[in-house]
Steps between C-alpha positions, in 0.01 A plus 500: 500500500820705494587482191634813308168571338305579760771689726535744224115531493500625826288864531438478130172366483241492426397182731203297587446385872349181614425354796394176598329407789502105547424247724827476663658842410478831355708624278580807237645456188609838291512401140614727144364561207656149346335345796819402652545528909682792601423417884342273761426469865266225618394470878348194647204532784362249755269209422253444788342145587274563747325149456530204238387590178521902587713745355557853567747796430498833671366752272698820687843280492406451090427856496826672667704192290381616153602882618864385577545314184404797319695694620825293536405387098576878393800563715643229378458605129595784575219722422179738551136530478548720214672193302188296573171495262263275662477233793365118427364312721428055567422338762460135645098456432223428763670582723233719688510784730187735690665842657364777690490830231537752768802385686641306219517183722447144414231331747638198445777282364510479062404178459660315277393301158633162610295514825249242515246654802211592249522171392126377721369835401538414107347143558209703672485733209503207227191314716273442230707577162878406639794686344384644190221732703683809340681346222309673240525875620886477631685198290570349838373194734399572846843458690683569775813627333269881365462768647114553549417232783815649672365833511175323601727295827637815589141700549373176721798485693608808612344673754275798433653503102167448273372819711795681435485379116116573444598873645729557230822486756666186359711485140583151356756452266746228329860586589508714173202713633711536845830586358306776254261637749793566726747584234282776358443666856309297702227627782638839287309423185618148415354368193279152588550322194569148300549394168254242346789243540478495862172584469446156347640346742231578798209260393321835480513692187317386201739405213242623214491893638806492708267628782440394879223254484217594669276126523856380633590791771138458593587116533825472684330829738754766422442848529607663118612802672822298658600429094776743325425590129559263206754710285696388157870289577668858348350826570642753743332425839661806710804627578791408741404699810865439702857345512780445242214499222210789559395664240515240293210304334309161624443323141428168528403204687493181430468110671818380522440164248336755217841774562667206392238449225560841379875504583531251280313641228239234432239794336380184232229291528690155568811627610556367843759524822609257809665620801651180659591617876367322842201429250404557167279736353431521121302770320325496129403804282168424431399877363239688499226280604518300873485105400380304764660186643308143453867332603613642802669830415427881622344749306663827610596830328794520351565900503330801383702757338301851578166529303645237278246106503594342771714161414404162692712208563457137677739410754561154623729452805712194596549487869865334523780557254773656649409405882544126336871581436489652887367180624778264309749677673417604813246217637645188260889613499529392111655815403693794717370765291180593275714518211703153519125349410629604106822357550371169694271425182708588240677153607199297374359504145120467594275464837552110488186424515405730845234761510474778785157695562559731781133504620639633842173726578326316277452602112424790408444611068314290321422306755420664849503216676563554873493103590797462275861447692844432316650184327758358328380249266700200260780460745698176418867380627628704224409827590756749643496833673636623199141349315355684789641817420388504171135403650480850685618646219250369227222534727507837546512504035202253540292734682604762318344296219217427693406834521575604151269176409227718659549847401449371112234328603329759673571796259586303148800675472842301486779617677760612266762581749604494823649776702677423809612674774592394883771324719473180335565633161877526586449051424586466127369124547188621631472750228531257197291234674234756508497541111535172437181384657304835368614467222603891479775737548604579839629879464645649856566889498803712570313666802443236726308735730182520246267577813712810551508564121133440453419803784740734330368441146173554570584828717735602221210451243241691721781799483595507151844350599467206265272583192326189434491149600696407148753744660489267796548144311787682279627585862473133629816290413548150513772306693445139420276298287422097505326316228344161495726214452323251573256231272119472526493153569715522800310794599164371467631161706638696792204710523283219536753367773459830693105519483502171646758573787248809551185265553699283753524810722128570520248399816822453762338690731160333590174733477661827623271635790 
C-alpha cells in the first residue's frame, strides 16, 4: 500500500472516502480516482454473547470506532477535507438497532444478524402460512436472520420502549442508518435515512414500490414512525457535520454483499459475484424486474443509482466455506495454517473417492434444512488427508454450483461469469475447481477490498466523481482469471456423487422441537 504511486498522490486528490462498518470491525478506506487505496485504518469492536444463540455489539463503541478510522484514514494519506468529494458507506446487514433521537442514545444493545432470539417469534408469525407469509411483498422468508422481527423483540422486551416508539421518541436504523444519522450531525439535524438495499433487508419494505409495507408493519406491530426514509444507494444524504471529514458529502449506502455487487461491477443481467469468507454469499444481476425464488434463493435489491430503475438481484448464501478450512486446522490438526489446505491437496490428483458436506448448522441455499448435520461420505482404506483436503476444497465449488444451479433456474438467465472476491480467493486450487464444476470463468479483481470499492463508486457516481457506470467497469481491472478445464462427463459424474453425499446429511437431527 506504499508503493510509489500512491505516496506521490498524497494532497493531490481528488479522493473518494469509504467506510465500512462490519460485523467484527470498522474500517475507512480512502481510495483515487483509478480506484486504487491511498489509505486504511480498520478498528475492531466487541462481540457480546449474552446467551446461546444471541449476539450483540455496542452501537456507541461502533459509533466512536468509525470516527477514529476516519480520521486516522486521512492522516495517514496525508490529506484534507478539501481533497475529499463524497463519503460511501456499507455495512454488515440486519444487524438492527432502536435509539433514543433526543439524546442520541441506544436503549439497547445492536443486535446482531446471526442472533437466533426471534427465532419462536417467526414460527409464531408463520402459524398458519409458515415462511413464505411475506415472500411476495419483500423477496424474503419469514426468518430469524432480518431485521423486522428484531425490531419487533426489541419493542416487547424492553421496558417502557413501544411507548416511547408510538410517541415518536425512538429512531431505528441498520448500522448504515446509525453511522449516517450520526455522521451528518446527529440530535443536531442528523439525517434518518437507508438505502433500498438495507431497506430490503428488514422483512418490511415492499420490493415492487421500494416503500415500508403497511399490511406488514401492521402485522409484525411496529409503529412506521420508528422507520428512516427509503433513499436511492447514491444520492447525497447530508453533509459531514464533524471530525477529519465535515463538510464533506454522505453519498451512498449500501449492504455490504451488494457494495461488493457493485464494487465489482456486475451492472448486467447475469453477471454474478461470490465472496468466500467465514461463509459465502453470492449475488446475481437480475435487472430491472425482482424475480422471485421457487429454489431457495433471496430476492433482494441489488442497488439503485439516484432516480435511475432500481436493479434486483438473488442471493444465495452457503453457511461454511472458509470456517471449514478453520475447523481442519484448528479442531482436526490436519493442517497448521488455512493456506497449507492448497498445498496438502495439491499432493493428490482427485478426492479419491471422499465427499465432505459441511452441514455444521445445518444447510442452508437450496436447501434450508435445519435437521441437516455434516458428513463425510465414500471413505475407503484408500483415502488420505490429502483426499480430505481436496474434499473441503471441492465442496465449497459444489455449493457454489449448487447455488448457481438455482439462480438459472429461478431467473432463466445463465451465469456467464463469475466474479470473486474474499479471503479464500488467495487458493488458486480453489479458484480453478470452481470453474471447472460451473463450467465458467472465475475472474478475481485487482482490488480485493470490492466492499470498500463498491461504497466509494457509488458515492463517487452520486458526486459526479466517476461519470458513468461504463466509467466504472473501464476502471475495474482484473488480476487473475481461471477457465474450465475440466470434461462434462467427469463433471456430470461428480456432481451426481455430491448430490448424493448432500441427501445422506438430511433428517440427523430428529423432529426439531
Amino acid at each position: 500500500m506504499s508503493d510509489t504511486h500512491s505516496t506521490s498522490s498524497h494532497g493531490h486528490g481528488p479522493f473518494i472516502a469509504a467506510i465500512d462498518q462490519g460485523t467484527t470491525s470498522s474500517r475507512c478506506i480512502v481510495f483515487d480516482k483509478d480506484g486504487r487505496i491511498v489509505s486504511v485504518d480498520q478498528k475492531e469492536h466487541e462481540q457480546i454473547f449474552p446467551k446461546p444463540g444471541w449476539v450483540e455489539h455496542d452501537a456507541a463503541e461502533i459509533w466512536s470506532n468509525v470516527q477514529q478510522v476516519v480520521d486516522n484514514a486521512v492522516q495517514k494519506a496525508g490529506i484534507t477535507a478539501a481533497d475529499v468529494k463524497a463519503i460511501g458507506i456499507t455495512n454488515q446487514r440486519e444487524t438492527t438497532l432502536l435509539w433514543d433521537k433526543n439524546t442520541g442514545e441506544p436503549v439497547h444493545n445492536a443486535i446482531v444478524w446471526q442472533d437466533t432470539r426471534t427465532d419462536a417469534l417467526c414460527r409464531e408469525l408463520g402459524r398458519n402460512v409458515g415462511q413464505d407469509r411475506f415472500r411476495r411483498e419483500t423477496g424474503l422468508p419469514l426468518a430469524s436472520y432480518f431485521a423486522g422481527p428484531k425490531i419487533r423483540w426489541l419493542l416487547d422486551n424492553v421496558e417502557g420502549l413501544r411507548e416511547r416508539a408510538e410517541r415518536g421518541e425512538i429512531l431505528f436504523g441498520t448500522m448504515d442508518s446509525w453511522v449516517i444519522w450520526n455522521l451528518t450531525g446527529g440530535v443536531d439535524g442528523g439525517h434518518h435515512v437507508t438505502d433500498v438495499t438495507n431497506a430490503s433487508r428488514t422483512l418490511l419494505m415492499n420490493l415492487h414500490s421500494l416503500e415500508w409495507d403497511e399490511k406488514i408493519l401492521a402485522s409484525l406491530d411496529i409503529p412506521a414512525a420508528v422507520l428512516p426514509e427509503i433513499r436511492s444507494s447514491a444520492e447525497v444524504y447530508g453533509t459531514t457535520a464533524s471530525g477529519a471529514l465535515a463538510g464533506v458529502p454522505v453519498a451512498s449506502a449500501l449492504g455490504d454483499q451488494q457494495a461488493a455487487l457493485f464494487g465489482q461491477t456486475c451492472f448486467d443481467q447475469g453477471e454474478a459475484k461470490s465472496t468466500y469468507g467465514t461463509g459465502t454469499f453470492m449475488l446475481m444481476n437480475t435487472g430491472h424486474e425482482p424475480v422471485n425464488s421457487y429454489n431457495g434463493l433471496l430476492t433482494t435489491v441489488g442497488y439503485r443509482i439516484g432516480d435511475q430503475q432500481p436493479v434486483y438481484a438473488l442471493e444465495g448464501s452457503i453457511a461454511v466455506t472458509g470456517s471449514l478450512v478453520q475447523w481442519m486446522r484448528d479442531q482436526m490438526g490436519l493442517i497448521n495454517s488455512a493456506a497449507e489446505i492448497e498445498t496438502l491437496a495439491s499432493t493428490v490428483e482427485d478426492n479419491g473417492g471422499a465427499y465432505f458436506v459441511p452441514a455444521f448448522s445445518g444447510l442452508f441455499a437450496p436447501y434450508w434444512r435445519s435437521d441437516a448435520r455434516g458428513v463425510i461420505a465414500g471413505l475407503t482404506r484408500y483415502v488420505t488427508k490429502a483426499h480430505i483436503a481436496r474434499a473441503v476444497l471441492e465442496a465449497t465449488a459444489w455449493q457454489t454450483r449448487e447455488i448457481t444451479d438455482a439462480m438459472t433456474k429461478d431467473s432463466g438467465v445463465d451465469l456467464t461469469a463469475l466474479k470473486v472476491d474474499g479471503g479464500m480467493t488467495s487458493n488458486n486450487l480453489l479458484m480453478q475447481t470452481i470453474s471447472d464444476f460451473l463450467d465458467a470463468p472465475v475472474v478475481r479483481p485487482m482490488v480485493a477490498e470490492t466492499t470498500c470499492l463498491g461504497a466509494a463508486y457509488a458515492a463517487g457516481l452520486a458526486v459526479g466523481f466517476w461519470s458513468s457506470t461504463d466509467e466504472l467497469r473501464a476502471n475495474w481491472r482484473r488480476a487473475a482469471e481461471w477457465t474450465p478445464r475440466m470434461d462434462a462427463a467427469t463433471r456430470d459424474r461428480e456432481y451426481k456423487n455430491w448430490l448424493k453425499a448432500v441427501e445422506r446429511t438430511m433428517g440427523w437431527i430428529d423432529d426439531e422441537s
